[in-house]
C-alpha positions as CSV (number, residue, x, y, z in Angstrom):
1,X,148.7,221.0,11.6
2,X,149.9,217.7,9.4
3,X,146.6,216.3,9.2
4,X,143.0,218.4,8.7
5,X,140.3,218.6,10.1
6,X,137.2,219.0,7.6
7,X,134.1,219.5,7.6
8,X,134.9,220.9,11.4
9,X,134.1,224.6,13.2
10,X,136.4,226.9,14.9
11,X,136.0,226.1,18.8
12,X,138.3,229.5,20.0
13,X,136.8,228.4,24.2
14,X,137.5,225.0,23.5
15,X,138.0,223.8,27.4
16,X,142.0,223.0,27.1
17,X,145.1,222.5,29.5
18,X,148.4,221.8,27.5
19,X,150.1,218.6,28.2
20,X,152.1,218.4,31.4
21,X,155.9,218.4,30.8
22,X,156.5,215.1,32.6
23,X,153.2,213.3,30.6
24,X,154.4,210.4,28.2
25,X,150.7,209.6,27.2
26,X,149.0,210.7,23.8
27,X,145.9,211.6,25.9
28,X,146.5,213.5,29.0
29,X,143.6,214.0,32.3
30,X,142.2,217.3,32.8
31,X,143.9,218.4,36.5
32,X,140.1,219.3,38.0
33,X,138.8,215.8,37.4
34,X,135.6,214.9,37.8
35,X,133.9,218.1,36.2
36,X,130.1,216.4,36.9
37,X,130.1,215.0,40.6
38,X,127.6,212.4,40.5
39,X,125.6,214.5,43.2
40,X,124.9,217.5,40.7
41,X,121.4,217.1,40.9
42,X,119.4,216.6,44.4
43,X,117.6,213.5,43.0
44,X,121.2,212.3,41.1
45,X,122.5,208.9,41.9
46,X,125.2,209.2,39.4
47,X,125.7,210.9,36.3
48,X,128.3,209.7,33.6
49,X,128.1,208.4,29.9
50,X,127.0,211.4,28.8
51,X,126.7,213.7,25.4
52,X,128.1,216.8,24.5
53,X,128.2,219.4,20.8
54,X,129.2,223.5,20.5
55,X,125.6,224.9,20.6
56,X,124.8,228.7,20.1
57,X,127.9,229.1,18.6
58,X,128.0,233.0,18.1
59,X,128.3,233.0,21.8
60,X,130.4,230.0,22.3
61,X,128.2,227.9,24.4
62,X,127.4,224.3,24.6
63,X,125.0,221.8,25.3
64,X,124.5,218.4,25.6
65,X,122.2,215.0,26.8
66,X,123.3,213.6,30.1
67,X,123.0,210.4,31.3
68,X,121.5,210.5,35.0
69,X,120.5,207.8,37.1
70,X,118.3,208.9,39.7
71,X,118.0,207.7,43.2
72,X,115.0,205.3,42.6
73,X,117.9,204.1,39.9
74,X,116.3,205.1,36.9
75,X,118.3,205.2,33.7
76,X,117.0,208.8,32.4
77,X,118.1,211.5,29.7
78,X,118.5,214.9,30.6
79,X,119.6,218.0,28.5
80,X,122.4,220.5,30.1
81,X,123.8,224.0,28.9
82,X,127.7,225.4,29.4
83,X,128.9,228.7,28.8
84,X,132.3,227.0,29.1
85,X,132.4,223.2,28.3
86,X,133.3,222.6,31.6
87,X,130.9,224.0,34.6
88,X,127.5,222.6,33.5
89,X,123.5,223.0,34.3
90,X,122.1,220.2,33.8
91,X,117.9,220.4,34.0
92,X,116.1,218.7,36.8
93,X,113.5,216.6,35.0
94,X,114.1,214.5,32.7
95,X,113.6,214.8,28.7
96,X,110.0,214.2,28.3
97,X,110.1,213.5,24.2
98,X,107.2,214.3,21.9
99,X,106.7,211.8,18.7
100,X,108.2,213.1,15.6
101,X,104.9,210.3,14.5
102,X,102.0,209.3,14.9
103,X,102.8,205.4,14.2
104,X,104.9,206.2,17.2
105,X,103.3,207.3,19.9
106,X,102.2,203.8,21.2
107,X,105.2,202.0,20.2
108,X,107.7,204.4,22.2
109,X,106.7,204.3,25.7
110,X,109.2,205.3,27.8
111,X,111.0,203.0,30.1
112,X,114.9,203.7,30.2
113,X,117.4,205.6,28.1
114,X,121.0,205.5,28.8
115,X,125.1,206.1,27.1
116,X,123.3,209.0,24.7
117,X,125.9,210.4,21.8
118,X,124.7,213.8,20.3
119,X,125.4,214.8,16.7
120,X,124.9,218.3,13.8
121,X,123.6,216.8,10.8
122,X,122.8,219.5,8.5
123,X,120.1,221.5,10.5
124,X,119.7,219.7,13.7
125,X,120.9,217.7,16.6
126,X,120.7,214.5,16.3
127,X,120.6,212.0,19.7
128,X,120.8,208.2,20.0
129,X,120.7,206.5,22.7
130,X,120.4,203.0,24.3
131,X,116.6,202.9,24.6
132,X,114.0,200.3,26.2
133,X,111.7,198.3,23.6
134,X,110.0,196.0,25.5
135,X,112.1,196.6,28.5
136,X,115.1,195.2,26.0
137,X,117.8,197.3,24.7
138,X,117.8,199.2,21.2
139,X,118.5,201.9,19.5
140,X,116.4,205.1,20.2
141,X,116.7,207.8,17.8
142,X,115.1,211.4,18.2
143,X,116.4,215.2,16.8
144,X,116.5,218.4,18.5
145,X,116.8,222.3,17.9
146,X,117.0,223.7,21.2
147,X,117.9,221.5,23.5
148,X,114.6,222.1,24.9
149,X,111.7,220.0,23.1
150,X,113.1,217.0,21.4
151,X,111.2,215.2,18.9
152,X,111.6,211.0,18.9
153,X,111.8,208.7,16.2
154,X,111.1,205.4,14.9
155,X,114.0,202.9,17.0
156,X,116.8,202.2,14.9
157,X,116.9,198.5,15.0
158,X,115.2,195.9,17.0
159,X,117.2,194.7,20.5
160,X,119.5,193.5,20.9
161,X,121.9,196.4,20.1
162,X,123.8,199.3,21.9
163,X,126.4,202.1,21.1
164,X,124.3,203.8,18.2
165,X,126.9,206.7,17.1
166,X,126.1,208.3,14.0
167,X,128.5,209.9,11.2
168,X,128.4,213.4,11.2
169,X,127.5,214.2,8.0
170,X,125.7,211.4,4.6
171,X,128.7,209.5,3.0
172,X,127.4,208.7,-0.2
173,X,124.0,210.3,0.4
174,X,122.8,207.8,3.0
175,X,123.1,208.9,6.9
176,X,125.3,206.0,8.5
177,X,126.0,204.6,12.3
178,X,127.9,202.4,14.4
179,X,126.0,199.8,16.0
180,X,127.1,196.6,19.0
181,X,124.7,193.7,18.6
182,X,124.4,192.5,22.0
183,X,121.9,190.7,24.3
184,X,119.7,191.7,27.5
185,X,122.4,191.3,30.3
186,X,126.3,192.6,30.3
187,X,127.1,191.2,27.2
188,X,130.4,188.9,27.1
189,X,131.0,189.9,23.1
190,X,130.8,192.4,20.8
191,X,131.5,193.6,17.5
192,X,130.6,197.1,15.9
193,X,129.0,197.0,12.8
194,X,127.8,200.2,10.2
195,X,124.6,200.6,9.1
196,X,123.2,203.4,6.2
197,X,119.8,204.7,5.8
198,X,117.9,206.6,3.3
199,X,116.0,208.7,5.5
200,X,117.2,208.0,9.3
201,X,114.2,205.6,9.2
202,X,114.9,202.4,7.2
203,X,118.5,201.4,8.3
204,X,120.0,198.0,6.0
205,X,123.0,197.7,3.8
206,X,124.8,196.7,7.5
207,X,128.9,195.9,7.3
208,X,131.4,194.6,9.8
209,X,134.3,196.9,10.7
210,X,136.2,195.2,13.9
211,X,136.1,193.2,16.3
212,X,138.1,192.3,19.7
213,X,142.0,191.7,19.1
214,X,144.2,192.8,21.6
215,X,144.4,191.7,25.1
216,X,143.0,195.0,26.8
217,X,139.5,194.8,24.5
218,X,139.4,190.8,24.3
219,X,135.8,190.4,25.5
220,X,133.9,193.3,23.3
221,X,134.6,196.6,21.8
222,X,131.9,199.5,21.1
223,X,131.8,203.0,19.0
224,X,132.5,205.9,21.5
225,X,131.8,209.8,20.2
226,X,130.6,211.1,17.0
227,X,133.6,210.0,14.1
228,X,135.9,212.9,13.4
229,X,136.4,213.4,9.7
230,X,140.6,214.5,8.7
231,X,142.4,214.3,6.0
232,X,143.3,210.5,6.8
233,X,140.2,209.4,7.3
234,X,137.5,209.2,9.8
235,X,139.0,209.1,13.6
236,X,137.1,206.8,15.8
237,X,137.6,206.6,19.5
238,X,136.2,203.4,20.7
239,X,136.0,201.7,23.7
240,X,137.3,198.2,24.6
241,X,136.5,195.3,27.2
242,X,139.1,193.1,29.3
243,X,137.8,190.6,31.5
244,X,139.6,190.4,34.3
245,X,139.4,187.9,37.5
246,X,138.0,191.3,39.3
247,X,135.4,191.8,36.3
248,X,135.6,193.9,33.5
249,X,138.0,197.0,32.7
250,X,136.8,199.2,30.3
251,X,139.7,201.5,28.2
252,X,139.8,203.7,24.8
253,X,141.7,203.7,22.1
254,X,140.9,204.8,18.8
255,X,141.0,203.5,15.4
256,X,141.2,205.4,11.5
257,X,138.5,204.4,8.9
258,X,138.2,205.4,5.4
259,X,136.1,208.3,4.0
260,X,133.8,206.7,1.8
261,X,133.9,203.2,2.8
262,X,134.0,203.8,6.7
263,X,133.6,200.1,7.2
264,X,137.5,199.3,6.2
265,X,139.8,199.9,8.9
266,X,143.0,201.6,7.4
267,X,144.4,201.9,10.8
268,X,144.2,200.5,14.6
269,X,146.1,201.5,17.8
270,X,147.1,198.2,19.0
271,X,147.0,199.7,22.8
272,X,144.8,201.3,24.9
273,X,145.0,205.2,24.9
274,X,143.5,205.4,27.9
275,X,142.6,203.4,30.6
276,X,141.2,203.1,34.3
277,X,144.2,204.5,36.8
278,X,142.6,207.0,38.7
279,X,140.6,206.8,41.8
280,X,137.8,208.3,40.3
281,X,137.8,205.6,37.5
282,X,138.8,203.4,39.4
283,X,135.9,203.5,42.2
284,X,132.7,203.8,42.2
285,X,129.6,202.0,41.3
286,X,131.2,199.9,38.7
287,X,134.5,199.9,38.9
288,X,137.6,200.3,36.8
289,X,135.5,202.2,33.7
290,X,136.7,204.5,31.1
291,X,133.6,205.3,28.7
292,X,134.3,208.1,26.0
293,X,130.8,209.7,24.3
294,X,131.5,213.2,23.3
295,X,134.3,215.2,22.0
296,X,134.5,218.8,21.2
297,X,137.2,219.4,18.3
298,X,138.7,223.0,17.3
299,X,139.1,223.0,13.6
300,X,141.9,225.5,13.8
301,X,144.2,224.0,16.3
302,X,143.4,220.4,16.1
303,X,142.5,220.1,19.8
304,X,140.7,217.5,20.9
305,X,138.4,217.5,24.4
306,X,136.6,214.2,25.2
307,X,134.2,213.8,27.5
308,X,134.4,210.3,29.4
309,X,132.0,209.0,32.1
310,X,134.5,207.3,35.1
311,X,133.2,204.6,36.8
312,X,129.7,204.4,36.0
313,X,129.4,207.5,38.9
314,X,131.0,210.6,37.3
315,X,131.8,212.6,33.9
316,X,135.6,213.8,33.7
317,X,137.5,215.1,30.7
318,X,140.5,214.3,29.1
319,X,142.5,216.1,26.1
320,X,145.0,215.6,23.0
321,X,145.0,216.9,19.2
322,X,144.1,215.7,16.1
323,X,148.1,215.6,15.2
324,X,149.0,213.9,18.4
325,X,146.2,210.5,17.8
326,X,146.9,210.5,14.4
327,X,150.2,209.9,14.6
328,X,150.2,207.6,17.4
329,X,147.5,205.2,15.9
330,X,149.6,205.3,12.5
331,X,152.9,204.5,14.0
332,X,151.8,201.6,16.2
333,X,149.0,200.1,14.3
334,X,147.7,196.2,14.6
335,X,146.7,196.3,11.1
């Protein structure tokens, strides 16, 4: 491996197909796409957008927050468990949160939770998600152990805002996390923004790191999975926005940020990574939508597994190495 990953764990049942001889692309589709039908559940509309970290490690499990939208169309949260990263369980009823607070328990009633991102920090699992304040979009915040009771915290930020991904360890002894000020509908801009707290509570000191730039995310861009830490820098995948006369495409790319200033870009792949092509990202309840949340990274080998949501309807998985993305984004760079 040129470039190291640190800070990182040794993933030996990383899920993992090698690149197909005749593939040109840095990220190449996992041949048994979807691997979560939207019909998992009985009650399961769709399920997509959806978080996933190693968990139980001695035995090489994993777990993870699920996005599920039930059939009364109900944005809900639900926790899941793998043996192998790639056949899941995902629990019927939805995460019923207990208040890490008492200031809280008035203030977060529940009303919807979507596009959740899971993250270790020190002892726990962290997990924000797109939460309802007032029925408007925020930042819900809440930790975990065991996947099983999950304790919620004060929202992040008031709405509008969306894409909360935090940095998987303190930088400078302050936790920090991408943010997307938006508004209450399907927002037609977008920038992400880093924010750093003290204590996961009080969140200021806010910076700009990019906006829109090239063609295929012109209308908004937002923070995918948890930032990867290498030797170059912190490795982003991020999702971008076209508007197109059929409405908008969503496609990934990725982006390399410094260590200790993550706010300055040092470099940004000009094109999309990947993008809506097959029928499964193609169709479904929105259409033409490749969403990236999770990504499960072996230390050793530099693989790479993310975990995309297709279409608003479906979770699939998609796979390169550290190497690989590094490169690429280097060599063809728009900054």
């Amino acid at each position: 491996m040129k470039t190291q990953v640190i800070n990182g764990v040794s993933l030996p049942n990383i899920p993992w197909q090698d690149k197909p001889a005749d593939c040109k692309d840095v990220i190449w589709r996992y041949d048994a796409n979807p691997i979560i039908p939207r019909d998992l559940l009985p009650t399961s509309n769709s399920i997509f957008n959806s978080a996933v970290v190693p968990f139980e490690s001695d035995k090489g499990h994993f777990a993870g927050v699920f996005r599920v939208d039930d059939k009364v169309r109900n944005m809900e949260l639900h926790a899941g468990f793998s043996e192998d990263g790639i056949h899941w369980n995902i629990e019927p009823d939805r995460i019923v949160f207990e208040q890490a607070e008492k200031s809280t328990e008035e203030v977060n009633q529940w009303g919807y939770g979507y596009d959740p991102r899971v993250c270790f920090i020190e002892d726990r699992f962290w997990v924000t998600w797109c939460n309802a304040y007032g029925w408007k979009p925020t930042i819900g915040v809440a930790y975990t152990f065991d996947f099983k009771k999950f304790y919620q915290c004060e929202n992040a930020f008031l709405p509008f805002n969306r894409n909360g991904v935090l940095f998987p360890r303190k930088i400078n002894d302050k936790f920090v996390m991408f943010s997307r000020p938006s508004d209450s509908g399907h927002t037609p801009f977008g920038d992400m923004y880093i924010s750093q707290s003290p204590d996961m509570k009080y969140w200021g000191e806010h910076r700009h790191v990019m906006g829109p730039l090239k063609a295929w995310e012109s209308k908004k861009i937002g923070a995918g999975p948890i930032p990867i830490e290498t030797s170059e820098g912190w490795l982003c995948f991020y999702h971008g926005v076209l508007e197109s006369c059929n409405g908008f495409v969503y496609s990934f790319s990725a982006c390399i940020l410094d260590k200790d200033e993550p706010w300055k870009v040092k470099y940004r792949c000009a094109e999309y990574l990947l993008s809506p092509q097959k029928i499964y990202e193609c169709v479904g309840d929105v259409q033409n939508v490749t969403f990236p949340c999770a990504t499960l990274v072996d230390a050793d080998t530099g693989r790479i597994a993310i975990y995309y949501g297709c279409a608003d309807t479906c979770v699939s998985m998609a796979f390169t190495t550290v190497d690989d993305v590094v490169d690429y984004v280097k060599n063809h760079s728009s900054v």
